[in-house]
PDB file of N, CA, C and O in Angstrom:
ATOM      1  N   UNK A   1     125.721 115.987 163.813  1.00  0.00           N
ATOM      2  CA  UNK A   1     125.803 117.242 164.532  1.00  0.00           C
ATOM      3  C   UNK A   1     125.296 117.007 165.965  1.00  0.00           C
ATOM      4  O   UNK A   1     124.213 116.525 166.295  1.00  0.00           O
ATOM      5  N   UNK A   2     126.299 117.445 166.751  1.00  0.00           N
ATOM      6  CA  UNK A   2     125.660 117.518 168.537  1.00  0.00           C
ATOM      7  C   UNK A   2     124.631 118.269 168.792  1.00  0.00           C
ATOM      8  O   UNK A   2     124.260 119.224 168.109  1.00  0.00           O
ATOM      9  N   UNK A   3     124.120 117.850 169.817  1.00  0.00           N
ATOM     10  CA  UNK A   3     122.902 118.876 170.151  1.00  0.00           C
ATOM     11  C   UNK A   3     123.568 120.768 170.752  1.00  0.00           C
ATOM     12  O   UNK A   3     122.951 121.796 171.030  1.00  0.00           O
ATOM     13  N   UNK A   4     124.664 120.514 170.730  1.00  0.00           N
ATOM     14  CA  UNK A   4     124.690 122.062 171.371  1.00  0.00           C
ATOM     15  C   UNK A   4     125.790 122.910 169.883  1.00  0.00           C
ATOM     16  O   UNK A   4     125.897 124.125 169.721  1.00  0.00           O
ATOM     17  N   UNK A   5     126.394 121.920 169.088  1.00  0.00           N
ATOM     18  CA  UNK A   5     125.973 123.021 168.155  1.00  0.00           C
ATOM     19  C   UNK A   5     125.360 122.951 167.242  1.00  0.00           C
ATOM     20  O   UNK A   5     125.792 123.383 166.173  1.00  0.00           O
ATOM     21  N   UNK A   6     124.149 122.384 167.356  1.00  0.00           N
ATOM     22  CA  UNK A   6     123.030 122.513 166.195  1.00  0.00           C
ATOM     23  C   UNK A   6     122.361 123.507 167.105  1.00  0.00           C
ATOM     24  O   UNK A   6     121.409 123.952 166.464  1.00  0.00           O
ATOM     25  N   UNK A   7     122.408 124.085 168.332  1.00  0.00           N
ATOM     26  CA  UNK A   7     121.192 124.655 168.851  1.00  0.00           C
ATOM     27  C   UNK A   7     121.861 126.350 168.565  1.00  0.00           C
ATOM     28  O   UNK A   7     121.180 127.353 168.352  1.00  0.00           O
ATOM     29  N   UNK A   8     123.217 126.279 168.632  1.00  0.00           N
ATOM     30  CA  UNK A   8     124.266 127.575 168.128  1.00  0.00           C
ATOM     31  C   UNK A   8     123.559 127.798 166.531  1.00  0.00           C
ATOM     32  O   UNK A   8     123.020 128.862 166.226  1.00  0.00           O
ATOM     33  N   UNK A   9     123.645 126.778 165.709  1.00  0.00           N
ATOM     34  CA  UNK A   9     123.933 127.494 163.851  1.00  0.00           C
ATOM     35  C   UNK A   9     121.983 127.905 164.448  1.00  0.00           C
ATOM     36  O   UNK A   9     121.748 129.082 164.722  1.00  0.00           O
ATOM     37  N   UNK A  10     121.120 127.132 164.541  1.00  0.00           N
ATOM     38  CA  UNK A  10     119.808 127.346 165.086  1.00  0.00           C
ATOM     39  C   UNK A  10     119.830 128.671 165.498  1.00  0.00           C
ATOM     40  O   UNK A  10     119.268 129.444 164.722  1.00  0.00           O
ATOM     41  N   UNK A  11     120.312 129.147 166.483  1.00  0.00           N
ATOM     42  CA  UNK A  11     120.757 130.452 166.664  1.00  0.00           C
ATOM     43  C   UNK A  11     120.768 131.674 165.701  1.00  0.00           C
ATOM     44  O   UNK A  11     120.075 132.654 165.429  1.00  0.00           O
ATOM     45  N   UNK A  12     121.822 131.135 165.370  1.00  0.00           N
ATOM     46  CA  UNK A  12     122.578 132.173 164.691  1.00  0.00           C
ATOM     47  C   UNK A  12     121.632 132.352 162.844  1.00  0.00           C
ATOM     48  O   UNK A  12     121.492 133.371 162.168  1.00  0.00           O
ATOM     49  N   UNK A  13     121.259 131.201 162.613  1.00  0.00           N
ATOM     50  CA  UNK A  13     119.904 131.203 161.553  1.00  0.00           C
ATOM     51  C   UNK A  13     118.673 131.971 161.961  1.00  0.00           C
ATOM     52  O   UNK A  13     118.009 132.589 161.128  1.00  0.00           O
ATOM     53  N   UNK A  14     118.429 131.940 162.988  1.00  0.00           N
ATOM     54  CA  UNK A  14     117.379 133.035 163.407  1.00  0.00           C
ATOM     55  C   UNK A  14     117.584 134.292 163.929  1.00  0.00           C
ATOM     56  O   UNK A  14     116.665 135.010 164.324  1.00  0.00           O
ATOM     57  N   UNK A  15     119.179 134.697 163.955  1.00  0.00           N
ATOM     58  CA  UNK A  15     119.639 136.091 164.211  1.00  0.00           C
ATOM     59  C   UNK A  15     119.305 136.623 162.768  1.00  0.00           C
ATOM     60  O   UNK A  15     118.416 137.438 162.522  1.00  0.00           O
ATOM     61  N   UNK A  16     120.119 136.064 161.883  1.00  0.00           N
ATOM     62  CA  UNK A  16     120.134 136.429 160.522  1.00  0.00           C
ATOM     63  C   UNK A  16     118.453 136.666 159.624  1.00  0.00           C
ATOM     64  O   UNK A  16     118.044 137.457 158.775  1.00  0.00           O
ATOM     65  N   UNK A  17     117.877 135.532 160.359  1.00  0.00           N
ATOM     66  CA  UNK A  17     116.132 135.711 159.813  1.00  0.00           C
ATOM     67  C   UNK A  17     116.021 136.821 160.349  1.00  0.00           C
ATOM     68  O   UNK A  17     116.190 137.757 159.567  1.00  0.00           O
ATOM     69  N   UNK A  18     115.780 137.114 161.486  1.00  0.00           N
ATOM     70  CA  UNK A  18     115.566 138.902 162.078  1.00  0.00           C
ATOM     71  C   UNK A  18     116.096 139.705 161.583  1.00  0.00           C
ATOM     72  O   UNK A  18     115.317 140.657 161.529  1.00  0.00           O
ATOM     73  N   UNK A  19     117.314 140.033 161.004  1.00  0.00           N
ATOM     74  CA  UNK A  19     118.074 140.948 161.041  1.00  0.00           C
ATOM     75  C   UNK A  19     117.421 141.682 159.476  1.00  0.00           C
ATOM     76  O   UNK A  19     116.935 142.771 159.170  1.00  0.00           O
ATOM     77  N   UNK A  20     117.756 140.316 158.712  1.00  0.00           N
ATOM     78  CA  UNK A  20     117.009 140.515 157.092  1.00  0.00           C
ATOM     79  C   UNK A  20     115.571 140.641 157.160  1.00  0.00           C
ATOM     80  O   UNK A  20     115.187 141.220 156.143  1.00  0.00           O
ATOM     81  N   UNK A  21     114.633 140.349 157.914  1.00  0.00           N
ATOM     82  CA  UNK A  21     113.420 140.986 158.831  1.00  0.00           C
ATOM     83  C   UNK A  21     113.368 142.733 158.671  1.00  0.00           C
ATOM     84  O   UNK A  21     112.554 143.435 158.071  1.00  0.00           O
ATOM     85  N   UNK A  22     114.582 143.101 159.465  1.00  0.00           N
ATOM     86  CA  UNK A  22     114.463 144.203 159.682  1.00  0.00           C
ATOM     87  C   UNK A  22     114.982 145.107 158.425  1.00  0.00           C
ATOM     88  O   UNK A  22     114.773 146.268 158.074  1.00  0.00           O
ATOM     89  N   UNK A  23     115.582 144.270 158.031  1.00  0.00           N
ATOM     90  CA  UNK A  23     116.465 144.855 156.897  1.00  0.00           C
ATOM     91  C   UNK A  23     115.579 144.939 155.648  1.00  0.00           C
ATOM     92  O   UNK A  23     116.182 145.567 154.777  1.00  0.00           O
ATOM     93  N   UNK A  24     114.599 144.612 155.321  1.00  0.00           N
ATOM     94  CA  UNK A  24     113.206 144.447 154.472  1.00  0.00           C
ATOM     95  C   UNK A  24     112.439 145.834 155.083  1.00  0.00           C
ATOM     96  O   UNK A  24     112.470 146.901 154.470  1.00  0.00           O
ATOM     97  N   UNK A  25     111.915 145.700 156.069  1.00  0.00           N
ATOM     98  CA  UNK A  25     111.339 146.527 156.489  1.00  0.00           C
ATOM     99  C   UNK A  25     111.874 147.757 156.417  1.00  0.00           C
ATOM    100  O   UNK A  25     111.012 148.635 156.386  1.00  0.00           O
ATOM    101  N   UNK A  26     113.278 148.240 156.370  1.00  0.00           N
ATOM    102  CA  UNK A  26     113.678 149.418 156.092  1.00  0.00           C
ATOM    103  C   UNK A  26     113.623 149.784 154.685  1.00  0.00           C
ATOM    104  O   UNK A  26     113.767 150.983 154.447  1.00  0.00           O
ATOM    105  N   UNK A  27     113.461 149.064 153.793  1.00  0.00           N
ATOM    106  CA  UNK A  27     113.738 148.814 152.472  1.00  0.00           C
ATOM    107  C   UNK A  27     112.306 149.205 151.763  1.00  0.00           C
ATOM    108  O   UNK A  27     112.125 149.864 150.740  1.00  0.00           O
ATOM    109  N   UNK A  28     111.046 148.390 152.912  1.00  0.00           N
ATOM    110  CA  UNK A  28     110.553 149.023 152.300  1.00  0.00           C
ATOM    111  C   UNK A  28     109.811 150.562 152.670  1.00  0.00           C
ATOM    112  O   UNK A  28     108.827 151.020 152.088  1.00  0.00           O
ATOM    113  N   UNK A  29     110.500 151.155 153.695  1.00  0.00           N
ATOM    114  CA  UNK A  29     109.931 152.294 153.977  1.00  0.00           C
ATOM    115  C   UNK A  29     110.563 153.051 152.904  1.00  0.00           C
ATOM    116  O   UNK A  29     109.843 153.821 152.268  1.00  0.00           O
ATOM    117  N   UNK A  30     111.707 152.960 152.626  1.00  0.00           N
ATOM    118  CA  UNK A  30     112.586 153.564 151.336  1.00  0.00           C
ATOM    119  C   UNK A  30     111.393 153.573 150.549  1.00  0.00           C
ATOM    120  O   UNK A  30     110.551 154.462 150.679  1.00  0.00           O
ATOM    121  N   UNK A  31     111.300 152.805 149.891  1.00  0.00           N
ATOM    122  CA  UNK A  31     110.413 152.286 148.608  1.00  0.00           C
ATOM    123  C   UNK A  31     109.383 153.294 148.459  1.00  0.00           C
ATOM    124  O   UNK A  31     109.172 154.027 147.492  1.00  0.00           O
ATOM    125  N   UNK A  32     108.436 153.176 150.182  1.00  0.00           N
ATOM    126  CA  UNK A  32     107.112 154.146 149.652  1.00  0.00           C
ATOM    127  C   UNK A  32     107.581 155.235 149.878  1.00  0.00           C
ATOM    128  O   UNK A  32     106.766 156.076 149.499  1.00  0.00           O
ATOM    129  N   UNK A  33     108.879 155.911 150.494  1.00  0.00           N
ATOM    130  CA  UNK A  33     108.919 157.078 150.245  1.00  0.00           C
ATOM    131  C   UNK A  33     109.418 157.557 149.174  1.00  0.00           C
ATOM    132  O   UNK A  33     109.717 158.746 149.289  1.00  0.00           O
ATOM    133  N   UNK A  34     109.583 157.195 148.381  1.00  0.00           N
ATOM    134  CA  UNK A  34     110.348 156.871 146.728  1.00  0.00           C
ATOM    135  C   UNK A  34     108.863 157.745 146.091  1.00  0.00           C
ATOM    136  O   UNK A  34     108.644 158.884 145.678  1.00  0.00           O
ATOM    137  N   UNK A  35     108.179 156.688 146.258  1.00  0.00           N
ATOM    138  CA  UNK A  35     107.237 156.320 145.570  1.00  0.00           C
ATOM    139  C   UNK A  35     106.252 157.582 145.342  1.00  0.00           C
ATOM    140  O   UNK A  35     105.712 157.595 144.235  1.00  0.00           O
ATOM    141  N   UNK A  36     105.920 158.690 146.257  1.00  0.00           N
ATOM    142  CA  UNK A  36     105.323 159.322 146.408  1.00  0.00           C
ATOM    143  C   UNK A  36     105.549 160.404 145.214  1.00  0.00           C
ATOM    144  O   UNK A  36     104.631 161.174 144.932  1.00  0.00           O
ATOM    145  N   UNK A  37     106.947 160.455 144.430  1.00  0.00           N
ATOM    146  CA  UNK A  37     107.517 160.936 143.610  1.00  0.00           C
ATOM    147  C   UNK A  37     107.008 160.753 142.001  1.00  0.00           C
ATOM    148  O   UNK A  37     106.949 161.701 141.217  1.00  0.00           O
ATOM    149  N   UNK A  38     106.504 158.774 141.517  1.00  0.00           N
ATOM    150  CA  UNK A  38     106.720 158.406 140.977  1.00  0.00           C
ATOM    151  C   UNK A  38     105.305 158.090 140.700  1.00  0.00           C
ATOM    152  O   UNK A  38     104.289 157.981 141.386  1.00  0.00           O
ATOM    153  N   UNK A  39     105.709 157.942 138.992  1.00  0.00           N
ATOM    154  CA  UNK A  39     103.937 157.407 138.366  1.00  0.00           C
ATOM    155  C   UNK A  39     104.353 156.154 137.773  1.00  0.00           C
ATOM    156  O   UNK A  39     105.260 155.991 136.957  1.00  0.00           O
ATOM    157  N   UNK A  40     103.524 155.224 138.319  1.00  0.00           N
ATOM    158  CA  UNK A  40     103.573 153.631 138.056  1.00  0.00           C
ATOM    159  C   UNK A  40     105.029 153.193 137.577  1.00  0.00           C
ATOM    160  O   UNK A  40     105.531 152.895 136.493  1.00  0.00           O
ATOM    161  N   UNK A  41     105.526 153.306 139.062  1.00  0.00           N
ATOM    162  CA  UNK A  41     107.023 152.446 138.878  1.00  0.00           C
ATOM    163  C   UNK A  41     107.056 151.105 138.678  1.00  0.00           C
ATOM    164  O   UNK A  41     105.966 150.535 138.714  1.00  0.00           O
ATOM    165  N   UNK A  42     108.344 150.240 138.410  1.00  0.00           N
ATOM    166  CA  UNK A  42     108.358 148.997 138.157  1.00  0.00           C
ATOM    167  C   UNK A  42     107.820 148.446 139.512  1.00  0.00           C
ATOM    168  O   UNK A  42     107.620 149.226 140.444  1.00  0.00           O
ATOM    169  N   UNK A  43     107.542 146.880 139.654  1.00  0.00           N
ATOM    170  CA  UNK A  43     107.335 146.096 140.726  1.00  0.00           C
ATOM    171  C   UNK A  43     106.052 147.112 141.887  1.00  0.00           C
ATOM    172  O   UNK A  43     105.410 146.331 142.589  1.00  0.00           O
ATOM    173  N   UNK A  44     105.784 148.181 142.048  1.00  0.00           N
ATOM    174  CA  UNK A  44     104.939 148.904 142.528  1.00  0.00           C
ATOM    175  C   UNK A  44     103.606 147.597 143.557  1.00  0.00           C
ATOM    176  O   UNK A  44     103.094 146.500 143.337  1.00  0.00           O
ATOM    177  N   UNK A  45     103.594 148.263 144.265  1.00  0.00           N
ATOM    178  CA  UNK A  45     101.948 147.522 145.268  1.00  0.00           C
ATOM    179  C   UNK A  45     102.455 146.332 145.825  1.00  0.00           C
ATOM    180  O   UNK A  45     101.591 145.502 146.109  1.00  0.00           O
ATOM    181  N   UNK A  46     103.945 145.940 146.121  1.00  0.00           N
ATOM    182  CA  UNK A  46     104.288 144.700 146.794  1.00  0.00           C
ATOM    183  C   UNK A  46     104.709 145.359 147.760  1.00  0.00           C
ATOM    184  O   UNK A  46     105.915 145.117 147.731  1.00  0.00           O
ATOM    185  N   UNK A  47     104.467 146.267 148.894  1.00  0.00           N
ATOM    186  CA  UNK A  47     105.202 146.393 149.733  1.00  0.00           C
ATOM    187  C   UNK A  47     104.262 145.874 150.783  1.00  0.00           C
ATOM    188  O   UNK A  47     104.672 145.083 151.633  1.00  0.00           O
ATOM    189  N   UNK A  48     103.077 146.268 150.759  1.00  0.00           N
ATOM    190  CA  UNK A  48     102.266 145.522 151.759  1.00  0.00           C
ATOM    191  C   UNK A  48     102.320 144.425 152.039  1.00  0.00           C
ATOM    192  O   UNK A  48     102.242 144.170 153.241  1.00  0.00           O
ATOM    193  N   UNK A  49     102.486 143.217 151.009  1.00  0.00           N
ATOM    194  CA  UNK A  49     102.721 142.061 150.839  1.00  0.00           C
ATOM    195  C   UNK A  49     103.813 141.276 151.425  1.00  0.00           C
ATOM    196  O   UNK A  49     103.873 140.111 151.817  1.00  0.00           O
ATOM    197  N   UNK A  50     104.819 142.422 151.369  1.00  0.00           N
ATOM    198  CA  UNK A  50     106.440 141.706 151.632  1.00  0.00           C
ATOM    199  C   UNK A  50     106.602 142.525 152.738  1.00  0.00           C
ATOM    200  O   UNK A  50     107.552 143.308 152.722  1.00  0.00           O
ATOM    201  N   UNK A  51     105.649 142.492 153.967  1.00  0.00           N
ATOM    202  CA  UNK A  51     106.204 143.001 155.218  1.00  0.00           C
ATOM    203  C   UNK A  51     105.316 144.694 155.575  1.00  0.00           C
ATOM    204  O   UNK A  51     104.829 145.093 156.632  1.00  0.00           O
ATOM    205  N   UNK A  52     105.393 145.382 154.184  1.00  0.00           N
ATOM    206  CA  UNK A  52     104.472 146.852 154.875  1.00  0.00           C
ATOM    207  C   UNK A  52     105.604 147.494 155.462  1.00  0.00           C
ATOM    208  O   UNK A  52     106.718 146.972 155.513  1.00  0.00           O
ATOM    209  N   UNK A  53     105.367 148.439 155.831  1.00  0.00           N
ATOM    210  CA  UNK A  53     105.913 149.485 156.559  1.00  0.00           C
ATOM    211  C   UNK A  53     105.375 149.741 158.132  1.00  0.00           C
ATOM    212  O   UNK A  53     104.619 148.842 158.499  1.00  0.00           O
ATOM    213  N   UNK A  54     105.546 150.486 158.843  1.00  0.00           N
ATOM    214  CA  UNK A  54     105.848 150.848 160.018  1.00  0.00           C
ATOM    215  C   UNK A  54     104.162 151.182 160.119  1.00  0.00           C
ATOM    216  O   UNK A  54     103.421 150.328 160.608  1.00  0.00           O
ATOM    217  N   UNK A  55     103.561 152.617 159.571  1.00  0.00           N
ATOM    218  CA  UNK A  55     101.890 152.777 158.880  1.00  0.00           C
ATOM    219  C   UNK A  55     101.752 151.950 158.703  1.00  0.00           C
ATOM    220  O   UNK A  55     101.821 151.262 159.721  1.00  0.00           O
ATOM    221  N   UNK A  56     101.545 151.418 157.837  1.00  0.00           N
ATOM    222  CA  UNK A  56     101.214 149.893 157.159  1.00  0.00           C
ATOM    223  C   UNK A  56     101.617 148.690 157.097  1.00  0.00           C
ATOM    224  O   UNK A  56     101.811 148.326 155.937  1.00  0.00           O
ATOM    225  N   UNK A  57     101.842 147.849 157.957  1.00  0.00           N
ATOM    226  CA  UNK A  57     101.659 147.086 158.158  1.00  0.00           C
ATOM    227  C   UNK A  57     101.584 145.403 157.388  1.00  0.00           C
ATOM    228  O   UNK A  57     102.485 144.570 157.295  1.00  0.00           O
ATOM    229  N   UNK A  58      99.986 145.328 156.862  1.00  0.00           N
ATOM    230  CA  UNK A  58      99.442 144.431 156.526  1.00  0.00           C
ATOM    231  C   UNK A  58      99.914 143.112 157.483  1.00  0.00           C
ATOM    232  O   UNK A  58     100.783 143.236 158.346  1.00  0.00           O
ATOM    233  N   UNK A  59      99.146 141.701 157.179  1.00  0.00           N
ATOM    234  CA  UNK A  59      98.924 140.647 157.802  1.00  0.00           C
ATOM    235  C   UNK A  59     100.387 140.467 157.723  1.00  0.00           C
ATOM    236  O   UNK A  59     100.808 140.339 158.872  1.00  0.00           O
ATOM    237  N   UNK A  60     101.179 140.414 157.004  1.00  0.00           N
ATOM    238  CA  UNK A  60     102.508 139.652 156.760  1.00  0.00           C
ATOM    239  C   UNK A  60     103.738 140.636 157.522  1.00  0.00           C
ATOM    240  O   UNK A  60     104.873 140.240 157.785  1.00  0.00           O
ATOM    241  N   UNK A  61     103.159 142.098 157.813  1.00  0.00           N
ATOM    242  CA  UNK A  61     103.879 142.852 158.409  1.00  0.00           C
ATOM    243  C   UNK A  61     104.022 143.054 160.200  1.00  0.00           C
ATOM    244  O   UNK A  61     104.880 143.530 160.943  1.00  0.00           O
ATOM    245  N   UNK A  62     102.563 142.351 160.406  1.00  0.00           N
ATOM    246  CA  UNK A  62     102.346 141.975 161.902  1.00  0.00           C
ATOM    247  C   UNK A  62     103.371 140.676 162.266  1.00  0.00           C
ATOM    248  O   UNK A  62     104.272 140.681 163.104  1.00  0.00           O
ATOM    249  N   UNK A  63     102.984 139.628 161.433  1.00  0.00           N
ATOM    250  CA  UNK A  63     104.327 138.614 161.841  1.00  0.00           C
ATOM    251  C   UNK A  63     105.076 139.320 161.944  1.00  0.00           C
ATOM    252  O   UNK A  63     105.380 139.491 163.124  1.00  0.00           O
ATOM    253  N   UNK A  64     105.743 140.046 161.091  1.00  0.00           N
ATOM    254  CA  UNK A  64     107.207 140.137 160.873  1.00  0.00           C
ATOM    255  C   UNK A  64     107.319 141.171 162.283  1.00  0.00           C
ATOM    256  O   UNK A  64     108.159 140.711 163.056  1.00  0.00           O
ATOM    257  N   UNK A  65     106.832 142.140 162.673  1.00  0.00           N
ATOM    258  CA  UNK A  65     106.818 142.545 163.826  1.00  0.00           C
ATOM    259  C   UNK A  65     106.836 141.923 165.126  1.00  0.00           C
ATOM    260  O   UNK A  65     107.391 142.337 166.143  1.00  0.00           O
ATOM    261  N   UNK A  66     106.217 140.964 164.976  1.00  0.00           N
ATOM    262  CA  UNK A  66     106.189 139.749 165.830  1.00  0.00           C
ATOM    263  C   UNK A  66     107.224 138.937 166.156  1.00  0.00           C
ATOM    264  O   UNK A  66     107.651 138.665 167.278  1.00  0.00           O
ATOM    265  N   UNK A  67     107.634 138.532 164.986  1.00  0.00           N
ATOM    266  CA  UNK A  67     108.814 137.805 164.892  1.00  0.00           C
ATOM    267  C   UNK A  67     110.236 138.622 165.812  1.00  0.00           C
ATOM    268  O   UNK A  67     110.855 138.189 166.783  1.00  0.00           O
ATOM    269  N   UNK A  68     110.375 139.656 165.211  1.00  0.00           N
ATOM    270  CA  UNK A  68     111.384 140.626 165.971  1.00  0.00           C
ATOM    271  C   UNK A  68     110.900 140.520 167.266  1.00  0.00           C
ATOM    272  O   UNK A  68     111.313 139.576 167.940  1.00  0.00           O
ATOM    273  N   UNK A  69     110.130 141.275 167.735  1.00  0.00           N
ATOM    274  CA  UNK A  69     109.858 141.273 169.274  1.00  0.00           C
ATOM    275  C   UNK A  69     110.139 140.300 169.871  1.00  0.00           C
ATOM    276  O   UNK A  69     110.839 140.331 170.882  1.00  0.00           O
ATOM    277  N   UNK A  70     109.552 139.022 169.268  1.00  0.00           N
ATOM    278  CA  UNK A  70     110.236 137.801 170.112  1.00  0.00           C
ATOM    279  C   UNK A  70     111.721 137.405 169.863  1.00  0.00           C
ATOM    280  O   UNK A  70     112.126 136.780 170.843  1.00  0.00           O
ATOM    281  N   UNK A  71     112.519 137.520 169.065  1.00  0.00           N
ATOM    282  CA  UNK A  71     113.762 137.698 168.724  1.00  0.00           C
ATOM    283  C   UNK A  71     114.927 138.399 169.848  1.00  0.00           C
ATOM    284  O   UNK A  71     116.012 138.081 170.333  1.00  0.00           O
ATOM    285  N   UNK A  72     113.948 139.561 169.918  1.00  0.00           N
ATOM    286  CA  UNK A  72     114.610 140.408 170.717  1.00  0.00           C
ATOM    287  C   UNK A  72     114.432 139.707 172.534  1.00  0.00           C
ATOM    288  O   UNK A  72     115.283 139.597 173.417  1.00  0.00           O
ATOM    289  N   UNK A  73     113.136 139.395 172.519  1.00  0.00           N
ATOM    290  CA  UNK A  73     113.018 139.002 173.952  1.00  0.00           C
ATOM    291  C   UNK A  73     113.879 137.617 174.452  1.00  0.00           C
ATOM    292  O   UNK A  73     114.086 137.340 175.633  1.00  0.00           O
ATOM    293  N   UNK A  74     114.370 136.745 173.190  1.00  0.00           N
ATOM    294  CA  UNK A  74     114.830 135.789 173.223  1.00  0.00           C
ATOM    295  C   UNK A  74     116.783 136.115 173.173  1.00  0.00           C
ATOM    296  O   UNK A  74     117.637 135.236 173.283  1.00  0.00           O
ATOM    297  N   UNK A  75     116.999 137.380 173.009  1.00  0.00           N
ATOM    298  CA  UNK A  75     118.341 137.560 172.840  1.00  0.00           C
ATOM    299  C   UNK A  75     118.798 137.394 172.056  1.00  0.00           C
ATOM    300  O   UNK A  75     120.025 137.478 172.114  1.00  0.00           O
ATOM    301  N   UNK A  76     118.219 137.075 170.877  1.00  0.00           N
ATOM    302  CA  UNK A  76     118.531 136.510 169.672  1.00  0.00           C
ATOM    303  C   UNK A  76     119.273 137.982 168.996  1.00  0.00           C
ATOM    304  O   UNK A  76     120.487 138.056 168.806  1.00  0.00           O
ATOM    305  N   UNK A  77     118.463 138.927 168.732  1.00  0.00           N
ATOM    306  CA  UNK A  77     119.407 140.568 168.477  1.00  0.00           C
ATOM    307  C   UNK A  77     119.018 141.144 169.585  1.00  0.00           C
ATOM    308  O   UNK A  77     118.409 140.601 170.506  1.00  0.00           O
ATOM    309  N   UNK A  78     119.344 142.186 169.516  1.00  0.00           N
ATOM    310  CA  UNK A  78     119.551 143.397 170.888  1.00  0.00           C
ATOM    311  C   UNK A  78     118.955 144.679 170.006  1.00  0.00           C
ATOM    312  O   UNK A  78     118.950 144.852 168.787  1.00  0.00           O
ATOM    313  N   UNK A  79     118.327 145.721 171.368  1.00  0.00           N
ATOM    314  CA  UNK A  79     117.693 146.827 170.575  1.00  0.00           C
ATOM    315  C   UNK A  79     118.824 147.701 169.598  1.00  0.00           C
ATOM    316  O   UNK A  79     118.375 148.354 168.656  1.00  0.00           O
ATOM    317  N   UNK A  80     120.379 147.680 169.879  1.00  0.00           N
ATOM    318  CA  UNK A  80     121.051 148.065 169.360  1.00  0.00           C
ATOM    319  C   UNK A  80     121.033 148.087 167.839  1.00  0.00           C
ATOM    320  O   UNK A  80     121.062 149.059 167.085  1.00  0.00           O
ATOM    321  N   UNK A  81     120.975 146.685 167.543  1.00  0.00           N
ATOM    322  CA  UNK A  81     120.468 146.012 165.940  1.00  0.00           C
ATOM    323  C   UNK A  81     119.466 146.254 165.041  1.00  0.00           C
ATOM    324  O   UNK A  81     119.361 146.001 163.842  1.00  0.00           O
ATOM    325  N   UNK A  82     118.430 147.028 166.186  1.00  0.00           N
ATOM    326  CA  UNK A  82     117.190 147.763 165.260  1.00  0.00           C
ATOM    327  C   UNK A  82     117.231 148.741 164.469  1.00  0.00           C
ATOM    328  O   UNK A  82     117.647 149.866 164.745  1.00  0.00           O
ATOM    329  N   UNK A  83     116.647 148.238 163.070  1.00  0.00           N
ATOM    330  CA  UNK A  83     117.067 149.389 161.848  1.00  0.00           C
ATOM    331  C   UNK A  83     115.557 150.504 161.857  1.00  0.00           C
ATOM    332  O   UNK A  83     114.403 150.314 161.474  1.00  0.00           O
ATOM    333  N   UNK A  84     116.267 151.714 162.500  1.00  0.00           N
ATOM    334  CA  UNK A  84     115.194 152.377 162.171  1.00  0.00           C
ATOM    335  C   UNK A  84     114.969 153.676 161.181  1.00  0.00           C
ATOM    336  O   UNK A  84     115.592 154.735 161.094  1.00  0.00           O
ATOM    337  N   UNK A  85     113.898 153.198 160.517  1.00  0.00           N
ATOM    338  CA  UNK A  85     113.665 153.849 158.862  1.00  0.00           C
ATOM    339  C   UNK A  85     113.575 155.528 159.218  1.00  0.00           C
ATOM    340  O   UNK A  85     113.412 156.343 158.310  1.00  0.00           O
TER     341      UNK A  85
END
């Protein structure tokens, strides 16, 4: 593989990491708003874990916030692409 299109699929592998980034994160705002409904659903208390929500956060939800922002600053997606919950 050449260097200019390994630096394209490179690319385009880290559009897709963001996108499913964001696409988690909407998923799980779904989830806790589900949840507020529900008494001890299946899989329950992983949302913090797998990214958090918008409130919440947690350590793994700051990367992932992170990650986007720089994504975005890199051109990698555009604010257009932002899924908002």
């Amino acid at each position: 593989m050449t260097r200019r299109p390994q630096l394209q699929r490179w690319i385009a592998l880290q559009r897709e990491r963001a996108l499913t980034l964001m696409s988690l994160r909407d998923i799980n705002e779904q989830i806790e708003d589900m949840r507020l409904d529900m008494q001890n659903p299946p899989l329950d208390n992983f949302t913090i874990k797998l990214g958090g929500t918008d409130e919440q956060p947690g350590i793994s939800g700051l990367w992932l916030e992170s990650y986007i922002k720089q994504a975005l600053a890199e051109h990698v997606i555009n604010e257009d692409e932002l899924v908002v919950a």
